[in-house]
NUGUVEX-147253 format. One record per residue (C-alpha): x, y, z; residue in one letter. Coordinates in steps of 0.02 Angstrom, whole numbers, padded with zeros to 5 digits, always signed. Example, Ala and Ser with C-alpha at 12.3 -4.5 7.8 and 13.67 -1.06 7.14 Angstrom:
residues 2
+00615-00225+00390a
+00684-00053+00357s
//
This chain:
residues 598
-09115-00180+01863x
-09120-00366+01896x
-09319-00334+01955x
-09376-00240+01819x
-09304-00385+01702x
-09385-00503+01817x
-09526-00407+01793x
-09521-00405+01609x
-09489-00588+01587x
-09641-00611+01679x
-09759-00506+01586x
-09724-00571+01421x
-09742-00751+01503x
-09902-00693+01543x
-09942-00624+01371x
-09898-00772+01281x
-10000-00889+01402x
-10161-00780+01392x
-10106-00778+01196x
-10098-00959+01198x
-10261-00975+01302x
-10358-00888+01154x
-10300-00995+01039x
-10338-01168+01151x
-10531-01083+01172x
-10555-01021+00992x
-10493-01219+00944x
-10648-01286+01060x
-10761-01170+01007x
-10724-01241+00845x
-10739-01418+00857x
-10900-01382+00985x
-10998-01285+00848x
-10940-01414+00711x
-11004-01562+00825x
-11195-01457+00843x
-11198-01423+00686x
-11156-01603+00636x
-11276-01678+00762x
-11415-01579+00687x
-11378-01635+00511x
-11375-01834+00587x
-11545-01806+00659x
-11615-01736+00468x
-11529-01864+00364x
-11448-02023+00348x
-11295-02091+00396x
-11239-02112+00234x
-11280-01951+00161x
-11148-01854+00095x
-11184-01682+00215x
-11155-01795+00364x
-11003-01903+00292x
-10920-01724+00261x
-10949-01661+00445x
-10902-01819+00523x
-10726-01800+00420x
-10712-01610+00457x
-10747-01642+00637x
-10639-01809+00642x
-10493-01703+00573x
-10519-01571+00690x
-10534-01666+00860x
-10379-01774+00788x
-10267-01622+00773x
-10340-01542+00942x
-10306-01704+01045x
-10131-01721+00965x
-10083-01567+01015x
-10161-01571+01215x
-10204-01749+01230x
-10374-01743+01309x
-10520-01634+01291x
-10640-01584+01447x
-10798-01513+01397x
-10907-01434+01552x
-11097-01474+01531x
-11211-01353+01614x
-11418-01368+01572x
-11396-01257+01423x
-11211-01215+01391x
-11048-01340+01364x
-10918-01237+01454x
-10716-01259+01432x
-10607-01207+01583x
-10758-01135+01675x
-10787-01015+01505x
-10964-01040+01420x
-10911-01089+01228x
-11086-01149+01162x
-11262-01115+01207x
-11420-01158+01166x
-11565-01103+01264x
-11717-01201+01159x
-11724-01321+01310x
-11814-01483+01200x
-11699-01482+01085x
-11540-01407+01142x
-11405-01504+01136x
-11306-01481+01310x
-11465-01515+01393x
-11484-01698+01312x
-11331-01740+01418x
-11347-01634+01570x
-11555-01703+01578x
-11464-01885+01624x
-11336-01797+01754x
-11174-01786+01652x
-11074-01626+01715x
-10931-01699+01609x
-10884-01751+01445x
-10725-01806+01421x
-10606-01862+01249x
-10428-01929+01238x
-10297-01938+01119x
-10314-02105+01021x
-10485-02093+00978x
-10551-02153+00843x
-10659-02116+00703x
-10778-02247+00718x
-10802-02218+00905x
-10842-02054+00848x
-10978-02125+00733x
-11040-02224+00861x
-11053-02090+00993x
-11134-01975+00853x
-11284-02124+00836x
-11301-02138+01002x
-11353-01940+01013x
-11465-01974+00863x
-11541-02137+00960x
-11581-02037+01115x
-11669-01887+01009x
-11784-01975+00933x
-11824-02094+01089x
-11966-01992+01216x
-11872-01910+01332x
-11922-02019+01486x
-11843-02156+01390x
-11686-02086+01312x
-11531-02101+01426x
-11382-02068+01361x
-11272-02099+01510x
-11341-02286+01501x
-11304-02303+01326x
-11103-02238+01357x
-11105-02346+01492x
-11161-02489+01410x
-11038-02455+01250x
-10923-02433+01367x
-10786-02338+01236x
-10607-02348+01263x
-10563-02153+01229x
-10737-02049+01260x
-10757-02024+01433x
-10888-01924+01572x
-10921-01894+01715x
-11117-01928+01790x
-11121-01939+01997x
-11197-02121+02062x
-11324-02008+02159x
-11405-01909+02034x
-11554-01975+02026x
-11584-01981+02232x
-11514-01776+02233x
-11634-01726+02097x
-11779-01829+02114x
-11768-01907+02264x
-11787-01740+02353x
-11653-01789+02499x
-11769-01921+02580x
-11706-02036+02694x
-11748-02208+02626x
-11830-02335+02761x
-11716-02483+02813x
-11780-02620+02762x
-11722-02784+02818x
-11779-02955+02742x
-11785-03113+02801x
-11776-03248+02665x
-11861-03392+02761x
-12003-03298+02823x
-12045-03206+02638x
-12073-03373+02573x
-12162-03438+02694x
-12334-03381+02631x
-12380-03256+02778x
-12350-03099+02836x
-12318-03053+03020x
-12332-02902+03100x
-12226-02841+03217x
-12285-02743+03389x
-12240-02574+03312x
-12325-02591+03149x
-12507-02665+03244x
-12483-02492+03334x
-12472-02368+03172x
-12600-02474+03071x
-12723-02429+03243x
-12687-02246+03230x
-12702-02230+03050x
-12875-02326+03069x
-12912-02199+03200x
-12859-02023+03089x
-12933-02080+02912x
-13078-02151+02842x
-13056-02312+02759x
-13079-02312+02559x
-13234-02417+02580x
-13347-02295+02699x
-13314-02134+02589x
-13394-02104+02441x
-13267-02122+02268x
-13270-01920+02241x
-13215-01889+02409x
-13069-02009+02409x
-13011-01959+02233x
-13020-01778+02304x
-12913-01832+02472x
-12807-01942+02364x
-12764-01804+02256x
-12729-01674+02402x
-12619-01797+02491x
-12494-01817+02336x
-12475-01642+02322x
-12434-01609+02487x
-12307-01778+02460x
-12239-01685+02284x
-12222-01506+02406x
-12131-01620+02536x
-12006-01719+02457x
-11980-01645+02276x
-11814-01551+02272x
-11841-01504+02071x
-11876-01325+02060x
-12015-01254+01960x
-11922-01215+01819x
-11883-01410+01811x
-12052-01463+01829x
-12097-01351+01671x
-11960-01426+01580x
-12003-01612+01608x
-12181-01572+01574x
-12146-01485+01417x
-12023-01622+01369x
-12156-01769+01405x
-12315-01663+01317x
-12181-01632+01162x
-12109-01819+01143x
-12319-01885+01174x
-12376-01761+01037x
-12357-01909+00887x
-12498-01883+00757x
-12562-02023+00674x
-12458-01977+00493x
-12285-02001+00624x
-12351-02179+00704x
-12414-02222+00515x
-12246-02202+00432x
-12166-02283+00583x
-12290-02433+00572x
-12239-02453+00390x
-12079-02450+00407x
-12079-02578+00532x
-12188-02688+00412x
-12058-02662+00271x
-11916-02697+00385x
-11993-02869+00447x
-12071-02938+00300x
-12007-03080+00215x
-12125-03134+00078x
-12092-03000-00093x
-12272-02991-00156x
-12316-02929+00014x
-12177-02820+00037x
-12237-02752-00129x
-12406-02735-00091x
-12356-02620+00083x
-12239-02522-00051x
-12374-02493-00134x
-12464-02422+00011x
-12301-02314+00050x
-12341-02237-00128x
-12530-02164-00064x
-12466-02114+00106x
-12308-02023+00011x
-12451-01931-00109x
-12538-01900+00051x
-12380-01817+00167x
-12350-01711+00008x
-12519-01649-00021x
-12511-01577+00162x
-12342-01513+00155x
-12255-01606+00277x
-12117-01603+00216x
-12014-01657+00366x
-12133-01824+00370x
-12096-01851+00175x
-11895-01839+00218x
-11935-01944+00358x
-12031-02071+00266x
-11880-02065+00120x
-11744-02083+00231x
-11825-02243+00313x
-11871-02313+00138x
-11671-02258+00086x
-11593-02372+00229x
-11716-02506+00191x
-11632-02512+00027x
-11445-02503+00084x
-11489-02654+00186x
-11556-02741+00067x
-11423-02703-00078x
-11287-02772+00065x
-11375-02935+00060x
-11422-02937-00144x
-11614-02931-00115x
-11730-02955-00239x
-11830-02834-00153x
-11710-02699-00170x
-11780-02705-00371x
-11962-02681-00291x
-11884-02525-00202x
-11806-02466-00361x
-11971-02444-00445x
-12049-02371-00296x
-11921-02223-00316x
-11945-02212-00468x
-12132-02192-00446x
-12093-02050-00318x
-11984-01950-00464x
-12104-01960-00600x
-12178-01812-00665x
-12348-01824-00586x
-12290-01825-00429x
-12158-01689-00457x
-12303-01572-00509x
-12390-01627-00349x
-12214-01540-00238x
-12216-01393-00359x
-12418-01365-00324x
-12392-01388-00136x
-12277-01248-00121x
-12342-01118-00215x
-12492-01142-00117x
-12395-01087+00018x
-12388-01252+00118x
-12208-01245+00171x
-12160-01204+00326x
-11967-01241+00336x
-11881-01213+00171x
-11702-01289+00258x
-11804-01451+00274x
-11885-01424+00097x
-11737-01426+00015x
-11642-01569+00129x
-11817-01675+00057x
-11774-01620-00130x
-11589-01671-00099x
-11637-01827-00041x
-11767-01887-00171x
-11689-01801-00337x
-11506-01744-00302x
-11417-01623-00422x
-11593-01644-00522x
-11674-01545-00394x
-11595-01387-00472x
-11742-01411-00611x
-11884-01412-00499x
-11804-01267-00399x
-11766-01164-00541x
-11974-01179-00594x
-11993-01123-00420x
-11873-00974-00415x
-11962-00823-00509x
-12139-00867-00433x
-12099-00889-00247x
-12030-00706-00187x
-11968-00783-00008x
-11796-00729+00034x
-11773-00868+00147x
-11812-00993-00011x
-11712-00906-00120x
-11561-00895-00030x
-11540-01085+00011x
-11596-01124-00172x
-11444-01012-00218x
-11345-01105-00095x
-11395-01277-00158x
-11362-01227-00344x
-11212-01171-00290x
-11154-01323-00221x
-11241-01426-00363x
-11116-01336-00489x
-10952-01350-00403x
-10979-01546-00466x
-11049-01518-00639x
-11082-01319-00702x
-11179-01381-00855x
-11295-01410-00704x
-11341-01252-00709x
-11331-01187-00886x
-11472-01318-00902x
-11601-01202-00815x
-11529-01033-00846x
-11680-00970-00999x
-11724-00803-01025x
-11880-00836-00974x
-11794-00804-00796x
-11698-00681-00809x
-11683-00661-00607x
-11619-00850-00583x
-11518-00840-00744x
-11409-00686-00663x
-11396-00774-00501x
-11324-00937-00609x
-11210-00829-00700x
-11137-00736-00548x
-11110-00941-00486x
-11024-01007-00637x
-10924-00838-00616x
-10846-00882-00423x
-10801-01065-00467x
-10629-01066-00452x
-10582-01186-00586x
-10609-01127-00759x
-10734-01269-00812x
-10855-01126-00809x
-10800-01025-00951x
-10875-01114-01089x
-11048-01142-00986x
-11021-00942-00975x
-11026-00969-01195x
-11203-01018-01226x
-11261-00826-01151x
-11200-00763-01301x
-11367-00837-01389x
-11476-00749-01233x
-11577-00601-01293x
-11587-00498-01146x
-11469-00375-01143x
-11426-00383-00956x
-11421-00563-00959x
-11285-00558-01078x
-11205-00400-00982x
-11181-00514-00823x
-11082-00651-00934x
-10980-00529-01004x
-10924-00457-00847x
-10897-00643-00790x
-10814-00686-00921x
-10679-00530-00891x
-10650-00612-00737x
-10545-00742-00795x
-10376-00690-00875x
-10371-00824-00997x
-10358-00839-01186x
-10532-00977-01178x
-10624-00820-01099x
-10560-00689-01228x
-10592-00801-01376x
-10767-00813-01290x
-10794-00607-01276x
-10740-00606-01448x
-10918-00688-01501x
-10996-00551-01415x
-10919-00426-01556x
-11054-00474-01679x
-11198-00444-01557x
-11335-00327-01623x
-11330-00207-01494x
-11188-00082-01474x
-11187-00073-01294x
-11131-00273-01282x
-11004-00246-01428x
-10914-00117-01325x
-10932-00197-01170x
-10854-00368-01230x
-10734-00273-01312x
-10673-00149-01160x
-10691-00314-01057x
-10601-00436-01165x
-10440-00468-01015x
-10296-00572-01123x
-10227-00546-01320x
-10056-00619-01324x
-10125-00701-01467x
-10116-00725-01641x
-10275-00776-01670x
-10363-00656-01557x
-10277-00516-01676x
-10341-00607-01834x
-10506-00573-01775x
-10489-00415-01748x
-10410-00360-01928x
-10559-00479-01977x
-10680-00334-01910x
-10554-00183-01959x
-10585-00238-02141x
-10758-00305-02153x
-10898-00233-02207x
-10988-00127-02092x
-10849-00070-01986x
-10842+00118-02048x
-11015+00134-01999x
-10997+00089-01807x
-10960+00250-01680x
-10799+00314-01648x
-10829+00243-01488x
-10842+00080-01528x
-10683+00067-01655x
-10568+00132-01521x
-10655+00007-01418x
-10611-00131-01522x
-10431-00072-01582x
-10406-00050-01376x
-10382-00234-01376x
-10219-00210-01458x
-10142-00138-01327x
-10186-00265-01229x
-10091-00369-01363x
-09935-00291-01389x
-09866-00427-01515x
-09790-00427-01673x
-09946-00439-01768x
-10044-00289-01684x
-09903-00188-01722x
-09920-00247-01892x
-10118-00210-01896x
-10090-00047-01831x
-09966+00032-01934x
-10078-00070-02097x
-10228+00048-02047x
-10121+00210-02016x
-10011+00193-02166x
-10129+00143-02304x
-10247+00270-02356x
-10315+00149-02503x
-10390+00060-02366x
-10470+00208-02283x
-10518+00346-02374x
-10652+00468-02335x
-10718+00550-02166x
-10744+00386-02064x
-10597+00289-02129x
-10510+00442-02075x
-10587+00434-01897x
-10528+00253-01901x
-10351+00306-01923x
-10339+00426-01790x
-10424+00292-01675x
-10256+00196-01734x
-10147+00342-01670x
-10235+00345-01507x
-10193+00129-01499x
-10033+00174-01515x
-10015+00315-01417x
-10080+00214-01272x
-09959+00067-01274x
-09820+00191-01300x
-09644+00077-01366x
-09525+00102-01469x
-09616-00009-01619x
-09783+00116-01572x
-09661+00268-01607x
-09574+00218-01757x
-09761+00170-01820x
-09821+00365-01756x
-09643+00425-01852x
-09701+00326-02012x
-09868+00427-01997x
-09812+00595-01964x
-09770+00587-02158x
-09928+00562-02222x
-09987+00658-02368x
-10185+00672-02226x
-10135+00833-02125x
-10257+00787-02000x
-10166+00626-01977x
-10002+00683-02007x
-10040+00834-01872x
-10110+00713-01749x
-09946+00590-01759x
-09858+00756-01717x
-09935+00792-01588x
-09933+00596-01503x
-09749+00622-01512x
-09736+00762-01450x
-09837+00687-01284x
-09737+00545-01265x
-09590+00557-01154x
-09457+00479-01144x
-09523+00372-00986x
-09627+00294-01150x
-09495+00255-01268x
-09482+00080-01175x
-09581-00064-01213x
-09698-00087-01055x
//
């Protein structure tokens, strides 16, 4: 008995320890995705830019809580994978640009962060990835740049001999001893040994001089492939890498070096007419980049231009004015037209950079240009992150949007709607009002569905609008739709309809449609409404003010209380047999389950 307890105490200690193994690996996983996907974002914009300042806090706050909970965090670096207690938890197998590689490249098999770290280490370590990315790759080390920063809580591990084990093949290194008096002493003397192996080589190859240059080149060229086959260790899967690494990071084109060169002039000059004059220039090469459609150059270019202008604002430059007008210059409406032209043309290759560019020069004003864009460019990829960025652009401001929702695109205009419609606040609702001006019919469908989304009075006071559209189809929508009436006012409109002119004309459909929102009600005054336009024949005589009276019965036959049954007792007196039959007969239905008030 004792065993099988045993037994069972052990088995649920295992449970809970593979249970809280999950959790520990689903936790890295985490914080390893959020720190790609915040990399890539550093290497596409700027520090300051408000999609990196977010991901640096998300993935602050994570690590914090992580590291507070198991003090230290030991990522595994393998040539394409970070691994976490031996288990692969992110891979990335685009070898230039993969992100486990950029360490493991340098020989860093760990990477290691403790408890106490903080959040500007983090934002250091996150520029130093960004510094080694956009060095070449036989220049970009990161382990020398940890090591030289030396931080107090971000850790790794790199072994001394990585270098000699991967490219040094395993050869023994000659001893070489030195003696300081004779290496200064302006000559050179050979010992026994080294007389004998200059002899034999002298003997077993020609000397440069007696061969012709072809020849030699030819020898030269077999004898350091034979010394690559004899002493590289780097398999040929490595030597592809490095080769594709070096051809990628030497492929600059002349726009890249350009917009580096004048950046670098911007950054160093001093005198403001000349800095103006190479703005200037900027402007041309700008029209140029566009024209082409690169726009990963043009974001680039921006970017630089951007920090050029932070620096200067720190330090109250009166060239930061000169860069003011240059921005300016880049927004105007001529150029704009040149963006629009470029992409319908077809020139754009990445949209995700596209729209980081149109972020970057014009903000929330972007949504403009993209919404011109929307109904001519039938590319799902476009479309989607233009949905995405107007999406974002209206959880700040929604009149955003209702600024370039037109009939004239319909498509883009449903898309808003359906937007301002999942913003959780209600500061939608009345950007959800101007639709009721729209005439297309399933433009103003969508609102009205939106707008039954929100159980509010603002949104029912809205749908109310709607009841004075000229087509029948809205009317009854907006009225079957409308989703609060505890309200006097909301009743007041209605009796405003019962008794105007032109009600007795509209379908039966519609007037039960409309009187339906007094069940909804349920308050004194739709009582009082009701039992006005069952009681008083004055009011309705004649076949259709009849139907309207029986569409009263139904009301109250719906909501079911004890005021709607005294009302439905009232009527079953009536001097109409039709409507005196039908009160009968709602009576008669109602049981006593009804006699409540719901």
């Amino acid at each position: 008995m004792e065993e099988r307890k045993k037994t069972n105490t052990d088995q649920n200690n295992n449970d809970l320890s593979s249970s809280l193994d999950e959790q520990d690996l689903s936790e890295v996983k985490e914080i390893i995705t959020l720190f790609s996907n915040t990399v890539s974002s550093i290497k596409i914009y700027i520090t300051k830019h408000s999609t990196v300042i977010k991901q640096v806090d998300q993935l602050w706050t994570k690590l914090n809580d992580y590291l507070d909970k198991y003090w230290k965090l030991e990522i595994g670096i393998r040539e394409l994978a970070f691994t976490y207690k031996e288990k692969t938890i992110f891979q990335d197998v685009k070898t230039i640009k993969s992100l486990p590689f950029l360490f493991y490249k340098d020989g860093m098999q760990k990477l290691i962060l403790y408890k106490g770290l903080k959040k500007e280490e983090l934002q250091e370590f996150l520029e130093i990835i960004k510094k080694v990315y956009e060095l070449p790759a036989e220049e970009g080390d990161i382990v020398n740049l940890l090591w030289e920063r030396d931080f107090a809580n971000i850790r790794y591990f790199a072994p001394d001999d990585f270098l000699e084990t991967k490219i040094g093949a395993g050869k023994k290194l000659a001893e070489i001893q030195v003696e300081r008096d004779a290496l200064f002493s302006g000559s050179i003397e050979l010992l026994p040994e080294d007389h004998a192996e200059l002899q034999k080589a002298c003997k077993e190859d020609k000397i440069p001089e007696q061969i012709s240059s072809e020849e030699y080149d030819e020898e030269k060229q077999w004898k350091e492939i034979e010394f690559d086959e004899q002493f590289s260790t780097l398999t040929e899967r490595e030597n592809r890498i490095l080769d594709a690494m070096l051809i990628a990071n030497r492929r600059v084109s002349p726009e890249d070096e350009l917009v580096m060169l004048v950046t670098e002039m911007l950054n160093l000059e001093e005198d403001t007419e000349r800095f103006e004059e190479i703005l200037e220039a900027v402007v041309y090469i700008y029209h140029d980049i566009i024209q082409k459609g690169n726009f990963t150059l043009a974001h680039q270019l921006l970017s630089n231009v951007l920090e050029i202008d932070m620096f200067l604002s720190y330090q109250s430059d009166p060239k930061e004015r000169l860069i003011d007008e240059f921005l300016r210059k880049l927004k105007s409406n001529e150029r704009l037209d040149l963006i629009k032209r470029t992409v319908l043309k077809g020139k754009v290759e990445d949209f995700r950079l596209f729209l980081a560019f149109l972020d970057l020069l014009l903000g929330p004003d972007a949504s403009a240009l993209l919404a011109e864009l929307y109904e001519k460019i039938n590319n799902k990829d476009f479309r989607q992150r233009t949905l995405h960025f107007l999406e974002e652009s209206a959880m700040k401001d929604p009149n955003v949007l209702v600024k370039i929702a037109k009939d004239s695109r319909p498509e883009l205009t449903k898309e808003v709607i359906s937007i301002l419609s999942s913003i959780p606040e209600k500061r939608s609702i009345q950007s959800l009002a101007t639709f009721i001006q729209s005439k297309d019919k399933t433009i103003k469908t969508k609102a009205i569905k939106a707008l039954g989304k929100f159980k509010d009075l603002t949104s029912s006071k809205i749908l109310i609008g709607f009841l004075n559209d000229k087509d029948k189809d809205v009317r009854i929508l907006a009225a079957s739709s409308l989703p609060f009436a505890k309200d006097d006012s909301i009743v007041e409109q209605v009796k405003n309809l019962v008794f105007g002119r032109g009600f007795k004309k509209k379908s039966k459909e519609e007037k039960m449609a409309i009187l339906a929102i007094l069940t909804k009600s349920r308050i004194k005054k739709a009582y009082e409404l009701l039992e006005e336009i069952l009681l008083k024949p004055g009011f309705f005589s004649g076949s259709k003010h009849t139907e309207t009276r029986l569409c009263s019965i139904q009301a109250l036959e719906i909501m079911g209380s004890p005021e709607s049954l005294r009302i439905l007792k009232k009527g079953a007196h009536s001097r109409n047999r039709k409507i005196r039959e039908v009160c009968k007969m709602a009576l008669q239905d109602l049981s006593p389950d009804h006699n409540q008030e719901r």
